[in-house]
Every structure is written in structure tokens, then in C-alpha cells.
N, C-alpha and C positions, 0 to 999 in steps of 0.2 A: 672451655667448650671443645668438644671432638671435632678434630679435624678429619673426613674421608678422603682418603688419597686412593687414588690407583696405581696397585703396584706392577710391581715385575711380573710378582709370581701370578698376577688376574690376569694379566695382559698374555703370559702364556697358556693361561688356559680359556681364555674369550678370545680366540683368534679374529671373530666373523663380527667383531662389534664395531657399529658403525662409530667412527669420531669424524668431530667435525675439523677435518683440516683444511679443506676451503677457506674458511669463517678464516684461517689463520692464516690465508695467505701462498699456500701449498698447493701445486700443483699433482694433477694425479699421477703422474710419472714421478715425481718428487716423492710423492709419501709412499708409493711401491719402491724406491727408493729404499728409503727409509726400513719399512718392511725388509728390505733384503740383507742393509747392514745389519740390522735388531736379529734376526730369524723368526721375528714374533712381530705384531704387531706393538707398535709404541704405546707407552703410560702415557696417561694426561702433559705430567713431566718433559715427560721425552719429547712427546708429539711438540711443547710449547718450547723447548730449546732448539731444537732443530728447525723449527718453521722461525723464530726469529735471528737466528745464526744462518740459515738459507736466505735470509730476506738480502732485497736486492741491498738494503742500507750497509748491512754489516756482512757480505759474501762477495759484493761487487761482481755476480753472476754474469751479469750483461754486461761489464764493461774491462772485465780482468782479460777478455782477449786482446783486445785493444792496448791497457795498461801495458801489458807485458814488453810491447815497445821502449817507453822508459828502460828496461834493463837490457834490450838487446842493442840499444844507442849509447849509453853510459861507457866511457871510458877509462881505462882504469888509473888514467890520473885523474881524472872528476872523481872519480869514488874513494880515491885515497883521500878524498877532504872531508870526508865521510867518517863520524863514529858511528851514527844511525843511520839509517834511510829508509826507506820507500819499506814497509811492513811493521815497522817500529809505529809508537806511538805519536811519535814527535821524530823529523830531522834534526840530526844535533852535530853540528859544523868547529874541530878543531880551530880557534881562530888567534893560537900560541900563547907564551907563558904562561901553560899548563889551564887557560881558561879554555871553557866550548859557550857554545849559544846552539840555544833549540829555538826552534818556533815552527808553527803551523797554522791552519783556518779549517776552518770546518765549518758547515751549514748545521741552519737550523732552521729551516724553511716554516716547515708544513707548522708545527706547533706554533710560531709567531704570526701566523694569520690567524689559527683557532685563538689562541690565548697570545696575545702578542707582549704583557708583560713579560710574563711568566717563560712563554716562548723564549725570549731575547736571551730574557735573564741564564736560565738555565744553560743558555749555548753560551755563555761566556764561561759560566760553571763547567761547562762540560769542557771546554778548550782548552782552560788554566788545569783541570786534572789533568791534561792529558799531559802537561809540560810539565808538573809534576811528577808522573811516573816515568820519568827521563833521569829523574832525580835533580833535577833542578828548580830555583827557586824563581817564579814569574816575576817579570818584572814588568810590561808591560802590556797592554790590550790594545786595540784597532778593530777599526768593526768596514764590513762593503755592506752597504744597505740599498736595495732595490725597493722601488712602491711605484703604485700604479699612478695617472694621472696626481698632480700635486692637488688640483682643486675636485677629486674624487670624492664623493662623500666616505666612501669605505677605506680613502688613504687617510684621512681626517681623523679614522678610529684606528687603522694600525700602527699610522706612523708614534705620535705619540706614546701610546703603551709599548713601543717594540724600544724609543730610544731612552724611555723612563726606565726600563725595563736594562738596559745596557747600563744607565750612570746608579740605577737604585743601586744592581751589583757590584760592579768596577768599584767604586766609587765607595764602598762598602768595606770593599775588599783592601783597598788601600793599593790599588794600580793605577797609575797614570794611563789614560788613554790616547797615544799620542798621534789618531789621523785614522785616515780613512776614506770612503768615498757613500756619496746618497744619490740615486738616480732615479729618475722618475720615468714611468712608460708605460704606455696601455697595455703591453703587453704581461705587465705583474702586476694587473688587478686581480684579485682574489687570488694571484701568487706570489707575496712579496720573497726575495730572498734577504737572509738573514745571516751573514758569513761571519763567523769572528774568529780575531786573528790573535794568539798571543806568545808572547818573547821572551824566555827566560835563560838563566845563565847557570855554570855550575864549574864545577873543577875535571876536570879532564880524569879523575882516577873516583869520581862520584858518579860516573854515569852507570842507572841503572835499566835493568831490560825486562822482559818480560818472561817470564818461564819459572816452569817449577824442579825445579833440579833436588838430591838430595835425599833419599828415603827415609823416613822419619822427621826430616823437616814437617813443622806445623801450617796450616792453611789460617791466616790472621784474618779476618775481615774489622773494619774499625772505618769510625766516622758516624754519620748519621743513622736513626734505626731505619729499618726496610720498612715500606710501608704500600698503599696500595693506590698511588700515585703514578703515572706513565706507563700503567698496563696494556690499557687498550687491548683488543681483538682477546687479549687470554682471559679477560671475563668470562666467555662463552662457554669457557670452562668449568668457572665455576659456579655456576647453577643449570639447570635443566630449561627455563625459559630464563628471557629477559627480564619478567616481572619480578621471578625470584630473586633475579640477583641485583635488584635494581639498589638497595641498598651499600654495594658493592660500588658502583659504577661511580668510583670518584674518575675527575677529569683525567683523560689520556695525557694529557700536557702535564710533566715533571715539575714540582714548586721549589723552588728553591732557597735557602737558608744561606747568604752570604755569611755570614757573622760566625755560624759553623764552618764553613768552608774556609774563611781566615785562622780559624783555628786548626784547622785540617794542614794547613800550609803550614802552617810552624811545628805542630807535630811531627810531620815527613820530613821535613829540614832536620829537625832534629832527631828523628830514627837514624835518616844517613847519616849524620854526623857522629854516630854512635856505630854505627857498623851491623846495626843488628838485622837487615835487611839482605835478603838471598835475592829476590826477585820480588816482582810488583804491578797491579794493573790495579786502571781506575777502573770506577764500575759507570761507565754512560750508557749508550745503546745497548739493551739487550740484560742489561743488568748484571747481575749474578751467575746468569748461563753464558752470558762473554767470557765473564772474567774468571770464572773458576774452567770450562773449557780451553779458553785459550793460554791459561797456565801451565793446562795439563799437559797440553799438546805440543807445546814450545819445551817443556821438559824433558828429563831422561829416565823418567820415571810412568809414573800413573799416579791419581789422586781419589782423597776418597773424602766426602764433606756430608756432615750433620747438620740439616738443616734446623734441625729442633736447636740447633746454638745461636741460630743467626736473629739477633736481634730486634724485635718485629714490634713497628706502632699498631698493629692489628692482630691479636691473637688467634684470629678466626682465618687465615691465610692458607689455602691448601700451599703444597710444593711445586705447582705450576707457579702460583701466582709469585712465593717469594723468589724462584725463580726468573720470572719476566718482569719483577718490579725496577722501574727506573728510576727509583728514589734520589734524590741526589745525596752530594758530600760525604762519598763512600770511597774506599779504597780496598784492595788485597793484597797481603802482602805473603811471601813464604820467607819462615824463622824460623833458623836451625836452635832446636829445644834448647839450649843451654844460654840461648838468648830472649826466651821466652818473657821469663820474670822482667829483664829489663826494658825491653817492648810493652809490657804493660804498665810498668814503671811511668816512659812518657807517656803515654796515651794518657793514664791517668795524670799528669799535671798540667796537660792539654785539656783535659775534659775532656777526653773525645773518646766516644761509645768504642769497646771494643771487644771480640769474643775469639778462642778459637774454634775454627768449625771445621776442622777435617786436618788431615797430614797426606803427603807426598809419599806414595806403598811401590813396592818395587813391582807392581802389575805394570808391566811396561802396555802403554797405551790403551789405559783402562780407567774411565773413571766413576767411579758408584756413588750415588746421593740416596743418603736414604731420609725419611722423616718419619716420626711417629715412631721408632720400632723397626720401620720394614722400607725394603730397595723401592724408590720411586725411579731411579733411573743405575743402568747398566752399561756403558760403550762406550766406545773407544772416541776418544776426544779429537783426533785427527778428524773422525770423518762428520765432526759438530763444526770445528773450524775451518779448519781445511779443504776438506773435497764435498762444499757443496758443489751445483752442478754448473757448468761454466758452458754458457749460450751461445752462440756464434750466430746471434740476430742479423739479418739482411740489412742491407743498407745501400742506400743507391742515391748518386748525386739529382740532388729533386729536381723533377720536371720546369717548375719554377723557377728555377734558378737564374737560366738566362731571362728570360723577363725583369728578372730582380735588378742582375746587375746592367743593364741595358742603360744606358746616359742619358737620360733625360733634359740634361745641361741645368742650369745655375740661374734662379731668376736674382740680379740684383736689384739690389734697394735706390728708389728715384731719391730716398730721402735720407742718406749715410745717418746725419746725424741721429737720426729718430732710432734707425736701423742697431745702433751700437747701444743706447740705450735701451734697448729691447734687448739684444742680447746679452747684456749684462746684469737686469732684471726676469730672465729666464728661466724657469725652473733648473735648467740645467747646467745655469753656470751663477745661480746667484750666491748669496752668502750662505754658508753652513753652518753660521756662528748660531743662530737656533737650537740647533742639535748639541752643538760640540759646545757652548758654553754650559750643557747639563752635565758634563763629563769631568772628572780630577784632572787634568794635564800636566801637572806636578806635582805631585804625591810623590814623594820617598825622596824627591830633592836633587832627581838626576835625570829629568827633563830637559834637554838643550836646545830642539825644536820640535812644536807642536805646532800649533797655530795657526792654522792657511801657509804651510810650510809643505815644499815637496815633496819628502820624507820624515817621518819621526825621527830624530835624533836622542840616543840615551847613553848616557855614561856607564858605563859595567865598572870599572875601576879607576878607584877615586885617588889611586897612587900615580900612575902610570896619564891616567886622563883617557884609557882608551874606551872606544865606543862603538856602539849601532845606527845603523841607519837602514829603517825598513817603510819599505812602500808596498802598495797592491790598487792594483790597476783594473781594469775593463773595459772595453767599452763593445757590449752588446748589438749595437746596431751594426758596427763592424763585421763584428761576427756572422751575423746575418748574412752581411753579400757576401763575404768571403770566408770559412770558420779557419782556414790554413792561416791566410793572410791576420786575420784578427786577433787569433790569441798572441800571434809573435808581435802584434802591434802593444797586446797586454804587456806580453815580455818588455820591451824594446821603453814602454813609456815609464814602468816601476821601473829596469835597469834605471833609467833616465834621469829619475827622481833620485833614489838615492848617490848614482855619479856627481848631482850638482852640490851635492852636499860635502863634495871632497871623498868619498866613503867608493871604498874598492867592492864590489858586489862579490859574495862568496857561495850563497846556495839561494836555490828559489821554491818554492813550494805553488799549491794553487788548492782549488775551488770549482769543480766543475758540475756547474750548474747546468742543466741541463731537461728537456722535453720525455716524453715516452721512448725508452728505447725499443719498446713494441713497434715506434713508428721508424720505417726506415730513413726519411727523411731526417730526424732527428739522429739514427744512429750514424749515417754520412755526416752531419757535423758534428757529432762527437770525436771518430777518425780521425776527421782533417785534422780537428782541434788538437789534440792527443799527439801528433805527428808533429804537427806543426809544432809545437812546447817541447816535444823531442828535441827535435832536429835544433831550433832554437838553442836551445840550451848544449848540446853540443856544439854549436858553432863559436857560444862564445865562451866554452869551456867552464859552467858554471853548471853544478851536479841539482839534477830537482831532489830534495832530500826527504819530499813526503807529500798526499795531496790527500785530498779527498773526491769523492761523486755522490752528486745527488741529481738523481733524476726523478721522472716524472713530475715534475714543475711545468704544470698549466693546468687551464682553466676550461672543461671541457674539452674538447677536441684540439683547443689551441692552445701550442705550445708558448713558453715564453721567448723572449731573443736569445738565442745561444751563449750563457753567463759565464765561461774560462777565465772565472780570477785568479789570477797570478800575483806574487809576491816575492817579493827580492828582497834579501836580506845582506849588506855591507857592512865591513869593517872600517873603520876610521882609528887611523893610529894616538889622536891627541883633539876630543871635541872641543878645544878652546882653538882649532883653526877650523872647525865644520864653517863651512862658507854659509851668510844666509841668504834671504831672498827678496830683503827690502831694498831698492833701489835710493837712494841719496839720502839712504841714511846718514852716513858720516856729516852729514851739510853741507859738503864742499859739490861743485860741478861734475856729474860724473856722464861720465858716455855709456850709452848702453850699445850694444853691438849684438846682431844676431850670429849663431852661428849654424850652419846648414841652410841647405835648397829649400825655395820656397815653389813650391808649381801651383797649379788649378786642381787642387784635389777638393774633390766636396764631396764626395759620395759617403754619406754615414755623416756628414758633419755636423753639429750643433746648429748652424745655419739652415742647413736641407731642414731640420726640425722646426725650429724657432719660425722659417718662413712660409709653414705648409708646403713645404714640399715632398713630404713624407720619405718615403725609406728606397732609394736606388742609385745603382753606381756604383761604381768599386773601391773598396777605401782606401784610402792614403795608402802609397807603394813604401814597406819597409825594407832596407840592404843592415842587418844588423852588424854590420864590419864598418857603418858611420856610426850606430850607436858606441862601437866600441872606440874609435875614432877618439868621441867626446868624453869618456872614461879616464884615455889616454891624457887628454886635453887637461881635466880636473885633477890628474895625477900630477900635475908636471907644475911647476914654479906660476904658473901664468899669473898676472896681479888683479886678479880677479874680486870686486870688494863683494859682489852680490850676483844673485844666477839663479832665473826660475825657469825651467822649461814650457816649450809652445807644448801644446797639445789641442785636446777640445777649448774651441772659442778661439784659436787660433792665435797669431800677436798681436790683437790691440786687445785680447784678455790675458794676456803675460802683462803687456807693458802696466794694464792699470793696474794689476793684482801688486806688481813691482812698485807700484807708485804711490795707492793707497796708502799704505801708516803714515811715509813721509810726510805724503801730501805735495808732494814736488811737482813741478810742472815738464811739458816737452815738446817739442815740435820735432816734428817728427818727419825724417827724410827717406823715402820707403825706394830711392830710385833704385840700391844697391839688392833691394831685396824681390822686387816685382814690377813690370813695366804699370799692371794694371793695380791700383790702391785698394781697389775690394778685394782681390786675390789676397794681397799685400797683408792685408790686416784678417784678413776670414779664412782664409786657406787653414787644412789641418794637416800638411806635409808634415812628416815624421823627423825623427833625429835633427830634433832644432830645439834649441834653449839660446834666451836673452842675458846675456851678462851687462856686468854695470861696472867701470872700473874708472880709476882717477884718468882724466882725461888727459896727462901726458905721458899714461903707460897706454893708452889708445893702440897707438901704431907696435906697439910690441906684444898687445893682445892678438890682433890680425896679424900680426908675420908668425905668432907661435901657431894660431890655427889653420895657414898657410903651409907652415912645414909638415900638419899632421894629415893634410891634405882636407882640410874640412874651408868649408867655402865663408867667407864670413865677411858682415857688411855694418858701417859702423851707423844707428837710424838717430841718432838725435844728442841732445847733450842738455843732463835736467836742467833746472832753475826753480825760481822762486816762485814761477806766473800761475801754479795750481791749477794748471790749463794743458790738456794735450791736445796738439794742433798737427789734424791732417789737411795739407791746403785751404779750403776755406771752411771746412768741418773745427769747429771746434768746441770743446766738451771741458767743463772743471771737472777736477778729480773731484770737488764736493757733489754737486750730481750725481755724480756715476756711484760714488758709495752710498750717497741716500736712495739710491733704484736698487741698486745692488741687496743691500740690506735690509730691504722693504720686505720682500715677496715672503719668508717663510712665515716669520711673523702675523701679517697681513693673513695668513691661511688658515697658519696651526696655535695662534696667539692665546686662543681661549680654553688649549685643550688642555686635562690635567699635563702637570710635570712641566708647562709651560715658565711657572717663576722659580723650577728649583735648577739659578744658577749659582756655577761655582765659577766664581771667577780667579 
């Protein structure tokens, strides 16, 4: 069938015709823009790579003023831990004998509410490419999941397809999922966010980057065929009404082929291992107009691509569409010709589809696509990638704001006991085993902790025994009264996590989720946020090595709660000493000891939530020089047998989460830690984790956190009794986990994906 393109040479001589670049997202000073780099008016082509290379997803137009902070804070011993960072694909962190680790997160929002399998699935796909074209091999997945109200009828229908949708893939893929976080809130109804996280490794002299370097190098494309999947908005293009193209109009949501993508992994593993690889980009947002622009443009050359090569499930494709298709399980790669024949070599014993379509021409910053015969596009690839336009949106600390954080004070509970059972059947602190028992957690055999654990811990080398330990944090409501104070509370609790685990934290990345930055309210907590993860991260001399933004997350006029997930990522020199987080395990008598200040913080707490008290106050006050304190603390000889951190739900949700598998009992002496016992046990003061340790290293636990200056109190000592006892409150650990355990179940029990566990 004839394909009609519009080409260069129409577009020069129909200067005055109307296109529809609204439809696509473009503003009218954008596409006069546009107009003025071109000196013509743009082809269909053109018009559809620039409007989705401008888009706020993939130009971070609204938020790259802001960003730029990250680099005028970064030090230049933070960035010498750096082989990637901040522009790359992926952070990729030296972390010795010649090995690195990458990892990153990325959203996938808007698609996992339309199509919330599909949606999930895909943002895992898209993640794990991304740590792939780092030239490393994934090794494991984490997902931060936001949903609206638990007993929502509309969380009923995303949540299940968003985490069916995560283990269909992973799980598929052969990656251990090892943690994460689920939050419930009226505020992501009909915006859930969708974040996925993934960690992969490689050798220190296999990192690859993105660019097209080389004149006469080939433009490889390989992987799955292009198809007409995750187009959206560039339909408009290809027909004259709606009706016409209605045939056309498959779902904007990308579908995704695990099983190809497994194969995609072992091919690229093996191209690098082969050398036949100059440079590389996956194809996710934006598709083919990313990745062959932002090749061109990172190079030293210009490039020129045939699209009549590129391997299409639909023959009837103009060159907008194979252009903005976000097919999955695609990659690009540039091969200098004499490596040509062996690059199709692997691909063919992979099975994996693959064509050349274009080479790297010495037109310095020029890149031509032609289909059918004739130039559908013409220019210079800097100004696709690079200088879209960069906003300097208003932004003002909102009117509301005092109101917000104004103290309302703390109603406590006439009835403790009832009170702790309710918050441990809470949406927001009950069991996750629902979700996470649908997920692999040890696949590939180098899983060390997953499991209601405080960071993922994984093996990279199985000589040596050394390891990772990665967490990611949030907590939204925080954010809310404070967006400075909140994200460094993100920081400060992932630090946290992975510290208890023995693991030296070495680069952090994030997720910032976020409202309209049309709205100024929203762009001042952007700022703070932004600043705040700054400044953080220089304080504790830990480089952020890549992030992402997704904004316009809400519902109507209302935004969501200000989402800055954060993630830290640690080294651990030998995971057969990663400390875990069951308390009396061993069987023997152990003492658990907190260590850090406890005060009257409840502003943003699980409690304010769980007791109607809705959202005011100021959160927990963070000093991240006691986070680093506790770093210190885990680094150093202490005889630590087990260590979970306070956070949300406070310490009588450490002690039982600690107590749980053993099933141990405790009575519990809270003088050392709060005069008042609801403080004591509900407070969410920051920089505090419970340790467990043989009860006559006790007193050399507290003199070591005594020297590091961290305040420490020692609240009970287990037994057998399967009972935690605060003065006359007393609670079996068997209750507490059948309330705990009830509630997802109980919600989401009947929905698909519910019996596919792996245990």
C-alpha cells in the first residue's frame, strides 16, 4: 500500500498550511519556534518529533531550571564517584575491583491508570532498557506504588492490573523484585503513580553511552518490529478526520513482550561482550525520534536514517507515525562497518529482529530521515534534543501554607490497645505480602534480603560475596507541609534503610512526582524539593547520579501530594555479614535498644491519618549529621544481631514488624525513650532504628552509640510470652499479624492476579 508522506521539498513550497500542532502539544511560540530553526514550515515528521522531543516528558522544559541546581551543588569529589550521571541513561557508580552498578526509577504514571497492566508492565520494560544501554546486565526490579483510597472502587480496578502487570513482567524476565513501597491516599485517585526502579551491574571498561561518534559507522536498530502502539496525539496526523483514522487508533498505552525483552538482554550482553558496539540508546519515550536524535546530537558527526528499513508490524505507517511509535523491546545501536556482519551474527542467534537504517555522515549536526524515496525530515539534531525551550514558570510559597502547617495538636487514643490494632491493620502500615508475594524475590539465586526487609540486599559477586543494598522512600504527606523538609526526610529514611543493613550508601537517584507546573503552588514545592535533595546530598557527600520528573499528576484542578521518591543505593563488602531485621531470631534472649531522639512529632504521621485527623503540622524535624551518625554506628564492630528502622507507624511498628517471624514476646520499658507512652510508641522522630543484640553485649551497644554521640535507650528484652506488653496494654504477636495481614486481602482478594503467588 502507498504510503503519503510530507516532505521537505511540500513543506517548502506550502509555507501558509495550516498543521495541526496544538493537537500535538505545541505551543504557538514553540512551533514559530520551530519555523525559525526549519526556515520553512515543518513536515508532518518534523512537526511530530519536535512536539514530542519539546514535550514536558522528554525536554523537562519546566523543571531543567530548577534541575540545574543538582550541578551547581555537586562536588567534585561527589562526581569523581561518578562514571554516569545526571543526562545519561542510567547513574553508574564505580564501586572497585573493576566492578560499577547503575540504577535508576522512572515513572509511568498516566498509562497505569488508562491501562494499568499494560501501563506497569511496560514501565518496568522501559527501566530495565534503560540500564541496559549503560551496558549493563539488570539484575534486579523495585517498584514505589501510589493508589487512591484502598477501599476505592477505582483502586480495586488499578491496583491489581498495575501489580499483575509488574510480576507478569519481572517475573517473566527472570529479575528478583526485591522491595518497594504501596501508599494509599485520596489524593491519587484517578492519579496513581507508578515508579519503577531497576539495578544492574557491569565491568568498569563495558560502560556504554549514548552518542553517534564515527563517519560511516552504521545506525543498527534491533529488537521488536515498530508498530502502532503508544502513538497517541500523532494519529492526528495520520488522517484528515477522526473517523478516517479510526482504524489506526490502537491504544496510546505501549504493550509489551517480556519474553522478547529477555531476549533483548542476552543479545546486548553479548554484543558488548563482543566489542561490536560504538554507542547505544533504548527506544522508550518518544521512540525512534529520541533515539536516533539524541544519537545524533551527543555525536561528532550528523546522521542520516531510512526509514523504509525499519521494521514495521503495519505497512501502512506514514514517517510521523514510525517515528512517534513507542513500541517496546527496541534498542539502537551505532557499528563501525567492519563489525557489521558480526552484530547480525548475534542478533540472529538471539532471534532478535534487526535492520540497518541509516550511518553517521560527516554533516556535522545535521540529521536527514527520508521514507519512500524522498526527505521527510531535515535538522540539526541539537535543537530536537537539546534547546527545546526552557520556562522559568512562577512559583510562590502558597497562601495556604501557613494554615497547613499550623498545630492542631494530637488527639490520643482513650483505648491504646484497640488504637495499635488499628494501626497495624491500617492501610498504611498493614502487610504488603498481597502485592509482593506476586513478584520473583529470588530469581537468579543472589537475593539476600527481600521480604518486609529495609532495603533489598543482592549479591553482584559471588567470589568476593560483595553486594547492594537499595531502598527508596517517601512519604507525601510530609512533603505537603514541608516540600524542603520532606524530600530530606525521603533521603534521610532510604539512607536509613540501606545503613541498617551494614551497606555504606554510595549514589542516590529519585522520582519526582509531582502536580501542574503551570500551577505556581506546585512549582514552589517543586523548588524546595529539588533544593532540599540538593543540599541533602551534599551534606552527606553522596553524588545524585540521575533522576527523573513527572509532572502534571492530578485530578482535575487538584494536584496530588508532592511525590520526591528517592533512592539510595549502598555497597556492602561481604552479604553473608548484611545484618537482618528479625528480632530473636537466634532463640537466645536478646535486647532490643533504640537508638535516637524520640519528641512529640506527629505532623504528617500515620496516626494524624489512621485517627481522622487529617493532614497538619510540621513533619518530623530531620539533622542528617545523626543519619550519618547511624551509618557510622553500622560501620563499626557494634554486636548488632538485628536492626530495623522507626519511621511511619512509629516504634511499636518497628518492634512488632521485628518480632513478627520469630514470634517472640517483650515487655516493653519506654522510660528511657519518652516520659509520655503514646509519644513513646507513635511519634515519627527521624534518625532512630531498633537494634536487637545478645543481651550481655547490651551495655557495649550503648557505650558504642554513646561515643558516636547518638542517644540510645535500651526498651525491653525478648522471651517466649508471644506477647508485647506496654504497662497494662497488652497485645499477642498472634493478633497483631492476623490484623496486620487481613486488610489487603480482605479488599483486593477477588481481583484478577490475586492467586498468582510465587512463593
Amino acid at each position: 500500500m502507498t504510503v503519503h508522506n510530507d516532505t521537505v521539498e511540500a513543506a517548502a513550497t506550502t509555507p501558509e498550511l495550516e498543521q495541526p500542532y496544538a493537537v500535538l502539544g505545541l505551543k504557538d511560540d514553540e512551533y514559530q519556534r520551530i519555523r525559525e530553526i526549519l526556515g520553512r514550515r515543518p513536515t508532518d515528521a518534523e512537526l511530530t518529533v519536535y512536539s514530542v522531543m519539546w514535550s514536558e516528558h522528554c525536554s523537562y522544559k519546566s523543571s531543567k531550571t530548577h534541575l540545574r541546581y543538582f550541578g551547581k551543588t555537586i562536588t567534585e569529589e561527589m562526581s569523581s564517584k561518578l562514571l554516569a550521571g545526571i543526562g545519561e541513561n542510567a547513574g553508574v557508580v564505580d564501586i572497585g575491583d573493576g566492578n560499577a552498578v547503575t540504577f535508576r526509577v522512572e515513572s509511568h504514571n498516566h498509562p497505569s491508570y488508562v491501562e494499568p497492566y499494560q501501563g506497569a508492565a511496560t514501565g518496568v520494560g522501559g527501566i530495565v532498557r534503560d540500564i541496559m544501554a549503560m551496558g549493563a546486565r539488570p539484575i534486579a526490579v523495585m517498584d514505589q506504588l501510589r493508589f487512591g483510597p484502598a477501599d476505592a472502587p477505582d483502586t480495586t480496578r488499578v491496583l491489581p492490573g498495575v501489580v499483575h502487570g509488574i510480576g507478569g513482567y519481572g517475573n517473566s524476565l527472570g529479575l528478583p523484585n526485591i522491595g518497594g513501597e504501596t501508599v494509599f491516599d485520596d489524593s491519587y485517585a484517578g492519579n496513581p503513580l507508578v515508579n519503577a526502579l531497576c539495578v544492574g551491574t557491569l565491568k568498569v571498561e563495558d560502560l556504554k553511552l549514548a552518542f553517534a561518534s564515527g563517519t560511516g559507522n552504521k545506525v543498527m536498530l534491533f529488537g521488536s518490529r515498530t508498530g502502532l502502539d503508544g502513538i497517541g496525539g500523532v494519529s492526528v496526523l495520520a488522517s484528515d478526520t477522526f473517523e478516517d483514522g479510526a482504524e489506526r487508533k490502537l491504544p496510546a498505552v505501549q504493550v509489551g513482550d517480556p519474553f522478547a525483552e529477555k531476549m533483548l538482554i542476552e543479545c546486548c550482553l553479548d554484543l558488548y561482550h563482543a566489542g561490536v558496539v560504538v554507542g547505544i540508546q533504548d527506544l522508550g519515550g518518544a521512540g525512534l525520534a529520541c533515539a536516533t536524535s539524541e544519537l545524533a546530537a551527543a555525536g561528532d558527526g550528523g546522521m542520516r536514517v531510512n526509514l523504509d528499513a525499519v521494521p514495521l508490524r503495519n505497512d501502512t505507517m506514514t514517517a510521523a507515525e514510525i517515528l512517534a511509535s513507542e513500541s517496546q523491546e527496541r534498542m539502537c545501536a551505532v557499528v563501525a562497518p567492519e563489525n557489521v556482519e558480526k552484530f547480525l551474527e548475534i542478533c540472529n542467534r538471539w532471534e532478535v529482529t534487526v535492520a540497518e537504517i541509516g550511518e553517521v555522515t560527516d554533516e556535522t549536526d545535521r540529521l536527514v530521515i527520508t521514507h519512500g524515496g524522498e526527505i521527510v525530515l531535515d535538522a540539526p539534531p541539537s535543537t530536537i534534543a537539546d534547546e527545546a525551550p526552557v520556562y522559568e514558570r512562577p512559583y510562590a510559597r502558597p497562601s495556604w501554607q501557613d494554615e497547613l502547617q499550623a498545630e492542631k495538636g494530637v488527639e490520643k487514643p482513650a483505648d491504646l490497645r484497640r488504637a495499635l490494632l488499628d494501626m497495624v491493620a491500617s492501610p498504611a502500615l498493614c502487610s504488603r505480602d498481597f502485592i509482593t508475594n506476586q513478584y520473583d524475590r529470588y530469581v537468579r539465586g543472589n537475593t539476600v534480603q527481600a521480604k518486609h526487609a529495609d532495603a533489598g540486599v543482592l549479591r553482584i559477586d559471588e567470589t568476593s560475596g560483595r553486594g547492594v543494598a537499595v531502598s527508596a522512600d517517601c512519604s507525601g504527606r510530609y512533603t505537603k507541609l514541608d516540600p524542603h523538609a520532606g524530600v530530606r526526610l525521603a533521603l534521610a529514611e532510604a539512607y536509613r534503610n540501606v545503613v541498617v543493613t551494614g551497606a555504606t550508601p554510595v549514589a542516590i537517584t529519585n522520582c519526582l512526582n509531582f502536580g501542574s507546573p503551570e500551577n505556581p503552588d506546585v512549582m514552589w514545592q517543586f523548588r524546595e524539593a529539588v533544593h532540599g535533595l540538593a543540599d541533602g546530598a551534599v551534606e552527606m557527600g553522596i553524588p545524585v547520579s540521575g533522576g527523573n520528573v513527572s509532572f502534571y499528576n492530578q485530578t482535575g484542578d487538584e494536584p496530588i501530594l508532592p511525590t520526591p521518591v528517592v533512592g539510595v543505593l549502598g555497597v556492602i563488602d561481604d552479604v553473608a555479614a548484611a545484618i537482618g531485621h528479625t528480632g530473636g531470631a537466634t532463640g537466645e534472649p536478646e535486647t532490643l535498644i533504640v537508638l535516637g531522639d524520640t519528641e512529640e512529632e506527629f505532623g504528617g504521621s500515620i496516626w494524624q491519618q489512621v485517627s481522622g485527623g487529617g493532614l497538619s503540622g510540621l513533619p518530623p524535624r530531620v539533622d542528617l549529621a545523626d543519619e550519618m551518625k547511624l551509618a557510622e554506628f553500622f560501620a563499626s564492630d557494634a554486636a548488632v544481631a538485628a536492626a530495623h528502622d522507626v519511621s511511619e507507624g512509629g516504634l511499636f511498628q518497628a518492634v512488632f514488624e521485628m518480632l513478627k517471624d520469630s514470634r517472640k514476646g517483650i515487655t516493653l520499658d519506654l522510660s528511657g525513650v519518652h516520659e509520655d507512652h503514646f509519644t513513646a510508641l507513635l511519634s515519627e522522630s527521624a534518625s532512630r532504628v531498633v537494634v536487637a543484640t545478645a543481651t550481655d553485649h547490651a551495655d557495649a551497644v550503648i557505650a558504642r552509640a554513646a561515643e558516636l554521640g547518638i542517644p540510645a535507650a535500651a526498651i525491653g528484652t525478648t522471651d517466649d510470652s508471644g506477647e508485647i506488653r506496654v504497662g497494662e496494654t497488652v497485645l499477642t504477636v498472634a493478633e497483631l499479624v492476623d490484623a496486620w495481614s487481613a486488610t489487603l486481602p480482605d479488599l483486593f482478594g477477588h481481583a484478577v492476579g490475586a492467586n498468582s503467588v510465587v512463593e
